[in-house]
C-alpha positions as a Python dict, from the first residue, in 0.01 Angstrom:
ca = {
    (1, 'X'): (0, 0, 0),
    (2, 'X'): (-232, 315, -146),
    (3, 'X'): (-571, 236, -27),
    (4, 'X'): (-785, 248, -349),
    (5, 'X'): (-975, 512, -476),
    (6, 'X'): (-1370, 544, -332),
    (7, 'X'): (-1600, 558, -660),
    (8, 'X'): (-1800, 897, -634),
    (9, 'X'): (-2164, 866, -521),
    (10, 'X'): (-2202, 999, -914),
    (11, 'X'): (-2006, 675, -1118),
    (12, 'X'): (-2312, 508, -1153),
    (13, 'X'): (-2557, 828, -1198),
    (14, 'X'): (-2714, 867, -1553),
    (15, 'X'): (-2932, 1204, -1703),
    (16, 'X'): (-3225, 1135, -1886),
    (17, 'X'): (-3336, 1518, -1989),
    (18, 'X'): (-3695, 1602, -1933),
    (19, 'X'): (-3818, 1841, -2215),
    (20, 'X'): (-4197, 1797, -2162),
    (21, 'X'): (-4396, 2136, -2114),
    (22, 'X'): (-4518, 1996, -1781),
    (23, 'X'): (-4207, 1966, -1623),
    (24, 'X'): (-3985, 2203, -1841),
    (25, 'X'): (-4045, 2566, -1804),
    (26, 'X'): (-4157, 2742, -2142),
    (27, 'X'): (-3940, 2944, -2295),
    (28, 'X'): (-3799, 3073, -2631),
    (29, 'X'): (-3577, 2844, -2821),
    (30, 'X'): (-3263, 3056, -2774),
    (31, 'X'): (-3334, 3061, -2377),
    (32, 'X'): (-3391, 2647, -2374),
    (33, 'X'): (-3101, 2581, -2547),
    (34, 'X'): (-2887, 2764, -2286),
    (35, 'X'): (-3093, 2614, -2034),
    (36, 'X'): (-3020, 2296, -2171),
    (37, 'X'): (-2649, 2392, -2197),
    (38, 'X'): (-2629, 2481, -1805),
    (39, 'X'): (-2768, 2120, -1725),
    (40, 'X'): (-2532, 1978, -1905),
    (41, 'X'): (-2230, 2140, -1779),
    (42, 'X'): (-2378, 2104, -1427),
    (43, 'X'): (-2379, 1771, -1480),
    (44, 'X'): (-2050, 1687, -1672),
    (45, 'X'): (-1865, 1965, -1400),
    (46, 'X'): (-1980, 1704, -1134),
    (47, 'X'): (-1859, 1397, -1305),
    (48, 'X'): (-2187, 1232, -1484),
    (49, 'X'): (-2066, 1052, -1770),
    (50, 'X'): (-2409, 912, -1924),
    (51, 'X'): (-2756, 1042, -2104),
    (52, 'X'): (-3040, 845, -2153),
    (53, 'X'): (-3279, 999, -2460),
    (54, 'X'): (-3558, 912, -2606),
    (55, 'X'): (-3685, 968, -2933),
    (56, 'X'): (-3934, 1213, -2900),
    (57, 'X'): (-3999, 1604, -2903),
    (58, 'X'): (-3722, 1803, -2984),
    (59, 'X'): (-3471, 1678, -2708),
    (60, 'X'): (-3254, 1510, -2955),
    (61, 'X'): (-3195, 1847, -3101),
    (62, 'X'): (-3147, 2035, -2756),
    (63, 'X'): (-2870, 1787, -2680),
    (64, 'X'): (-2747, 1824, -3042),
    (65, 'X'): (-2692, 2188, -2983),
    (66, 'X'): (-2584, 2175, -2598),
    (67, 'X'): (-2315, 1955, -2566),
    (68, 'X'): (-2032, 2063, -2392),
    (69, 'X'): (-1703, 2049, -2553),
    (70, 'X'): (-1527, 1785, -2570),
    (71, 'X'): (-1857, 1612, -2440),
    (72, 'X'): (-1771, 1391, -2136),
    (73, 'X'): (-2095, 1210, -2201),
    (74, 'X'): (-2164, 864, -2328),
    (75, 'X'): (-2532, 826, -2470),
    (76, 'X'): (-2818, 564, -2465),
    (77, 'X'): (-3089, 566, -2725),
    (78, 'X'): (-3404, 423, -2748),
    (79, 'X'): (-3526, 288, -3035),
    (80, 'X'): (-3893, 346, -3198),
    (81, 'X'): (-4181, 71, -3204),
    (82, 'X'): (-4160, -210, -3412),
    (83, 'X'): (-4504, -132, -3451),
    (84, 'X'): (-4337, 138, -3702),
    (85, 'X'): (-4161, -90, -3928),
    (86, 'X'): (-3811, -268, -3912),
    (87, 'X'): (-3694, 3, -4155),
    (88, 'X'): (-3804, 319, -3946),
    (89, 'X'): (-3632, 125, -3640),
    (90, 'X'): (-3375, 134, -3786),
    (91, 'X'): (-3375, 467, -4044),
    (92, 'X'): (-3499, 667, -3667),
    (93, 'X'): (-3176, 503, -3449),
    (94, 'X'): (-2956, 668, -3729),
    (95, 'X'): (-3126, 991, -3733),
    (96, 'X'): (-3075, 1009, -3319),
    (97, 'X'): (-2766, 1058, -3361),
    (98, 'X'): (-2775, 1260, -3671),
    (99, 'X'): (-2987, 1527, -3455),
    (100, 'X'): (-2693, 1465, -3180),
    (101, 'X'): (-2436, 1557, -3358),
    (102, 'X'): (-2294, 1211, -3286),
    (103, 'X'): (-2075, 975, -3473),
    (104, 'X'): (-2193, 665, -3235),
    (105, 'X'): (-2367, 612, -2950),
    (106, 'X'): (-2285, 421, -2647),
    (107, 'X'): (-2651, 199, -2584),
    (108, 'X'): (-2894, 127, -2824),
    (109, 'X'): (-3221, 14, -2656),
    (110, 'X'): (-3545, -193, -2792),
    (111, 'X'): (-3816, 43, -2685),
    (112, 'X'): (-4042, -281, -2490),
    (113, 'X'): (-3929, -624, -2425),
    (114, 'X'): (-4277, -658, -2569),
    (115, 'X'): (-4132, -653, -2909),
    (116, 'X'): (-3873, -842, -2842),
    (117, 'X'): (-4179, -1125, -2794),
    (118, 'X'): (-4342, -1069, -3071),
    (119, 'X'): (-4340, -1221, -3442),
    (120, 'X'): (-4054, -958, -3539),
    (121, 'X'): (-3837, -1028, -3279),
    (122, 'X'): (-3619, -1200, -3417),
    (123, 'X'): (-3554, -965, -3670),
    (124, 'X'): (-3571, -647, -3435),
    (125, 'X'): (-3280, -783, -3273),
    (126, 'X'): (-3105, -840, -3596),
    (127, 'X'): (-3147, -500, -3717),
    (128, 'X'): (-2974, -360, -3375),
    (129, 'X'): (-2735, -626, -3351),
    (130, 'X'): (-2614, -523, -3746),
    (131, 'X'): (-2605, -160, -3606),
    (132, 'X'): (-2341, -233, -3342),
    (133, 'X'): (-2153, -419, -3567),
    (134, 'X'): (-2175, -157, -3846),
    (135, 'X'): (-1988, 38, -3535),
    (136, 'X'): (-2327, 332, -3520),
    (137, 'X'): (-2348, 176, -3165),
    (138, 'X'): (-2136, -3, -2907),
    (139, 'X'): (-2403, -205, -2715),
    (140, 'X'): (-2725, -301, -2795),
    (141, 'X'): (-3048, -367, -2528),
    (142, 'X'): (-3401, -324, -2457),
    (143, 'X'): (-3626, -176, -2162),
    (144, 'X'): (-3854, -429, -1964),
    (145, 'X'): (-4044, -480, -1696),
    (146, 'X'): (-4085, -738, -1408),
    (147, 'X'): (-4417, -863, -1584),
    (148, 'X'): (-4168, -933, -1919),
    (149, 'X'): (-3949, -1205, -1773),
    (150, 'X'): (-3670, -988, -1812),
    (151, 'X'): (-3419, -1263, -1724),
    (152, 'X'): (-3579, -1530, -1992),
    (153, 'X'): (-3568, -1212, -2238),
    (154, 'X'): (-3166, -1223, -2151),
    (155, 'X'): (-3104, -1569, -2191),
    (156, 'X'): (-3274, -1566, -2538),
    (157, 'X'): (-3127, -1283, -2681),
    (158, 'X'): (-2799, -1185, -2474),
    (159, 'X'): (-2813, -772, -2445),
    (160, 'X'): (-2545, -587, -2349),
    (161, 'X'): (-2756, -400, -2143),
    (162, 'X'): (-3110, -469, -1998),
    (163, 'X'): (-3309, -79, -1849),
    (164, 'X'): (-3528, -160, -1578),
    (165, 'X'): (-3752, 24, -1336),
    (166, 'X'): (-3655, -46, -977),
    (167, 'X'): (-3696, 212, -686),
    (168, 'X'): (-3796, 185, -320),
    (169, 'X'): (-4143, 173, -363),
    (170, 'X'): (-4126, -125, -596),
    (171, 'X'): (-3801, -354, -486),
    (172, 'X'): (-3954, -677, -665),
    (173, 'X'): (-3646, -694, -915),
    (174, 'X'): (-3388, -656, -558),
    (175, 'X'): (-3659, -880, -344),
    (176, 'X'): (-3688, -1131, -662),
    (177, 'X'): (-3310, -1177, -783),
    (178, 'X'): (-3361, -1013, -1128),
    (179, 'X'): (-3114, -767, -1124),
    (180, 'X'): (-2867, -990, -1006),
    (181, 'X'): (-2960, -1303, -1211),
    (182, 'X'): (-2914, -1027, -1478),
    (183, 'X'): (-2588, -922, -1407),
    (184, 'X'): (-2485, -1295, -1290),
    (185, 'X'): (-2572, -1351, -1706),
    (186, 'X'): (-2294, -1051, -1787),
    (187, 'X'): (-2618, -763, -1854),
    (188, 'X'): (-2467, -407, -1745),
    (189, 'X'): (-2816, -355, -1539),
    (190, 'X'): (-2928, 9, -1586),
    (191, 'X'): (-3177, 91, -1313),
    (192, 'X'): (-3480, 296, -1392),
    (193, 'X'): (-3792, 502, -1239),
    (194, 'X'): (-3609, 555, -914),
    (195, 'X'): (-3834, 824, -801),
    (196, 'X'): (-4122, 584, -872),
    (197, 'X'): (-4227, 823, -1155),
    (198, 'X'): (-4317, 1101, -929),
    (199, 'X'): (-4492, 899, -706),
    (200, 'X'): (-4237, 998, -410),
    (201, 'X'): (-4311, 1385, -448),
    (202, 'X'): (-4676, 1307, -514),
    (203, 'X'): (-4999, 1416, -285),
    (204, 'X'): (-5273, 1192, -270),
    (205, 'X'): (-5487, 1440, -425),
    (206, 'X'): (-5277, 1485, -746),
    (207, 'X'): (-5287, 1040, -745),
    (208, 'X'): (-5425, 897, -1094),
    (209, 'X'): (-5705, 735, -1062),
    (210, 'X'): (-5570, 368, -1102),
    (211, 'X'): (-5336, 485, -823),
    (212, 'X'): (-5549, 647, -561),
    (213, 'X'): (-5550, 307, -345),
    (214, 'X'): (-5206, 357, -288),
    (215, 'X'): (-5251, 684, -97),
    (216, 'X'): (-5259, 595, 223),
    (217, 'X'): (-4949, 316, 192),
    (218, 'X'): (-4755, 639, -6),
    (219, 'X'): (-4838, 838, 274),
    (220, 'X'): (-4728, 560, 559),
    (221, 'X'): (-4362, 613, 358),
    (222, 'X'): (-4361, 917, 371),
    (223, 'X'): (-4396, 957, 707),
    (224, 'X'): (-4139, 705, 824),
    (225, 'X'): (-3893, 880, 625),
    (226, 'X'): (-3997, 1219, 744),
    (227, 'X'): (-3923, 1051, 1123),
    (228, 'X'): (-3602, 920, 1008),
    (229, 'X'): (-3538, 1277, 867),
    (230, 'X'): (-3436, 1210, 525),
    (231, 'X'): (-3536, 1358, 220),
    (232, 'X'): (-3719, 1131, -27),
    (233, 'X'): (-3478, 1232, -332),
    (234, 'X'): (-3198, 1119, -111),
    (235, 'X'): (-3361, 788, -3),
    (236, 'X'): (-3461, 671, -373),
    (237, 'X'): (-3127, 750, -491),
    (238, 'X'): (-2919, 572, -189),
    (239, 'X'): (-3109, 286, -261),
    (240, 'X'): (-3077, 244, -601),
    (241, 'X'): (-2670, 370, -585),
    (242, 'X'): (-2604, 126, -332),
    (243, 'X'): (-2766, -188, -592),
    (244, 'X'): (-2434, -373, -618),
    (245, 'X'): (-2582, -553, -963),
    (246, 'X'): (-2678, -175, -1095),
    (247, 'X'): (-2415, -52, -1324),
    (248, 'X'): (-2629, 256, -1359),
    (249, 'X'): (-2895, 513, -1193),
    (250, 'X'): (-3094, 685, -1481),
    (251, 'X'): (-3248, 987, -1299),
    (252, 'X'): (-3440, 1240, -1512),
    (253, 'X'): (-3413, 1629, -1471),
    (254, 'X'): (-3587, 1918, -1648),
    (255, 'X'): (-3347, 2229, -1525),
    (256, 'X'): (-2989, 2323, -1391),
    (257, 'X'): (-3112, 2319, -1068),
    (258, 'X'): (-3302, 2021, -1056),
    (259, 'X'): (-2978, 1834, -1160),
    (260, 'X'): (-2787, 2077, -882),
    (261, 'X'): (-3070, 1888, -602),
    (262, 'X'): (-2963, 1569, -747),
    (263, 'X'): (-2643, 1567, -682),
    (264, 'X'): (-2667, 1646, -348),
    (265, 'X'): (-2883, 1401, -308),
    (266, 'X'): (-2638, 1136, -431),
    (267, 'X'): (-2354, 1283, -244),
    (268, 'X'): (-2538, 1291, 59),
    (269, 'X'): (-2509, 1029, 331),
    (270, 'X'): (-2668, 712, 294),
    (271, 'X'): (-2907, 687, 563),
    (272, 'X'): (-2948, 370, 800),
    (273, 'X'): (-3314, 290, 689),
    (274, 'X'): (-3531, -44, 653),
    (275, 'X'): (-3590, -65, 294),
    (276, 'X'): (-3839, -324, 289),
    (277, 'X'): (-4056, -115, 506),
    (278, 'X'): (-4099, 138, 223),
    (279, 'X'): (-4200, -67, -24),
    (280, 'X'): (-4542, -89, -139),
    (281, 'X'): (-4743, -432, -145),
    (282, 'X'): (-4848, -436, -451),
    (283, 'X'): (-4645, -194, -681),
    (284, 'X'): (-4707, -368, -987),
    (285, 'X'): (-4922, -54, -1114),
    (286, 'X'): (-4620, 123, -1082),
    (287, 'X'): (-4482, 52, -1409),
    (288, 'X'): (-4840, 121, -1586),
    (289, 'X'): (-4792, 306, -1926),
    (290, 'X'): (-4485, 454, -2004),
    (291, 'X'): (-4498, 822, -1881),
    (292, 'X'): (-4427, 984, -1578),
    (293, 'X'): (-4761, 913, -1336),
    (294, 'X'): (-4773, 1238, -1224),
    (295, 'X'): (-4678, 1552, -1348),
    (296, 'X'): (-4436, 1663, -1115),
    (297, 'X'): (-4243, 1330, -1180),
    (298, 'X'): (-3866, 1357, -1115),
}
């Protein structure tokens, strides 16, 4: 009998491009575009099949122009606030893949299970679910966050997909059940914020303030993987590869080489480690806002 085939460390990995001046080094548009085109070949050369955008800036457009052809890459979009209007929600999830260059998109996401709860909810999800059937996108979902009752969210509404932040510094959906109740309900879990927004590569003096309690605990990890002698890019993404319910890893570069240091990350050994020691007590601050919490966020 042929022993099967061992998934690459990459199968479950996912790009989410960071254009933001703060990580992304300024440069003319002609130079960012081929900057944007050696990520993406750097990734698709190494087997990624999935981007995660967003609807913001100009990254849309840098994709749009970048692709590499054919394009190995399924995509994931989010969608705009209801706050905006059903009609822009909908008008904005056509233009993202207008500005892509895209026929259809793999993973259309509500942008926070918040409006999911709200008064338009119901409608939201009727709006995305007449997308997918309209063929613009295969599978519909939305983004949440422990404090949304994800699960509840997915027995209400039944996603395709449900995005969620999980990392070692906050294992509450792992600890809790979530991403498995999730995937137990037939959710393709896509796992998100795996290097806790930046907070791994963080000092304590670059800490927001809402965060600067958490500098010594960030600094206790640290250490212990510093003794174990394993970088923390490599620990976040062993843990959150290794997540049996996680059908994907959305990690976010801004550069060639940034994606280059993933990957070797990923493909890296997975180190014998005691997860639960590296989590913080109270992480729920974690998931504060919705940008990175540093600048140097990876």
């Amino acid at each position: 009998m042929t022993p099967a085939a061992v998934p690459s460390p990459v199968a479950k990995l996912a790009l989410a491009v960071v254009t933001e001046p703060e990580r992304a080094t300024p440069a003319p548009a002609g130079a960012r575009e081929d900057a944007m085109r050696s990520l993406l070949q750097t990734a698709a050369d190494a087997g990624v099949t999935r981007v995660a955008t967003r609807p913001q800036g100009d990254q849309e457009r840098l994709l749009g122009q970048a692709w590499p052809f054919p394009s190995p890459f399924s995509v994931s979009v989010r969608a705009v606030a209801v706050s905006e209007g059903l009609d822009r929600v909908e008008a904005r999830a056509r233009r993202s893949l207008e500005r892509m260059g895209l026929p259809r998109g793999d993973v259309l996401l509500v942008s926070g299970a918040g409006d999911l709860a709200g008064a338009e909810g119901r409608a939201l999800w009727e709006r995305l679910q007449a997308l997918k059937d309209r063929g613009l996108y295969r599978r519909i979902g939305f983004l949440a966050t422990m404090e949304d009752g994800p699960v509840l969210l997915a027995r209400r509404f039944q996603p395709d997909v449900v995005q969620i932040p999980c990392n070692i510094l906050d294992q509450r959906p792992v600890v809790e059940g979530v991403l498995s109740d999730l995937a137990g309900l037939g959710v393709d879990v896509h796992v998100s914020s795996v290097f806790a927004r930046g907070l791994l590569f963080a000092n304590r003096e670059t800490l927001p303030t809402h965060l600067r309690n958490y500098g010594v605990a960030l600094s206790r990890t640290r250490r212990r993987l510093a003794e174990a002698r394993v970088d923390p890019m490599q620990a976040a993404l062993a843990f959150c590869l290794n997540l049996p319910p996680a059908a994907a890893v959305i990690a976010s570069v801004a550069s060639a080489a940034e994606m280059r240091a993933v990957l070797a990350a990923a493909h890296a050994a997975s180190p014998d480690l005691d997860w639960s020691s590296l989590a913080l007590e109270e992480p729920a601050a974690l998931t504060t806002g919705s940008q990175a919490l540093v600048s140097n966020a990876a």
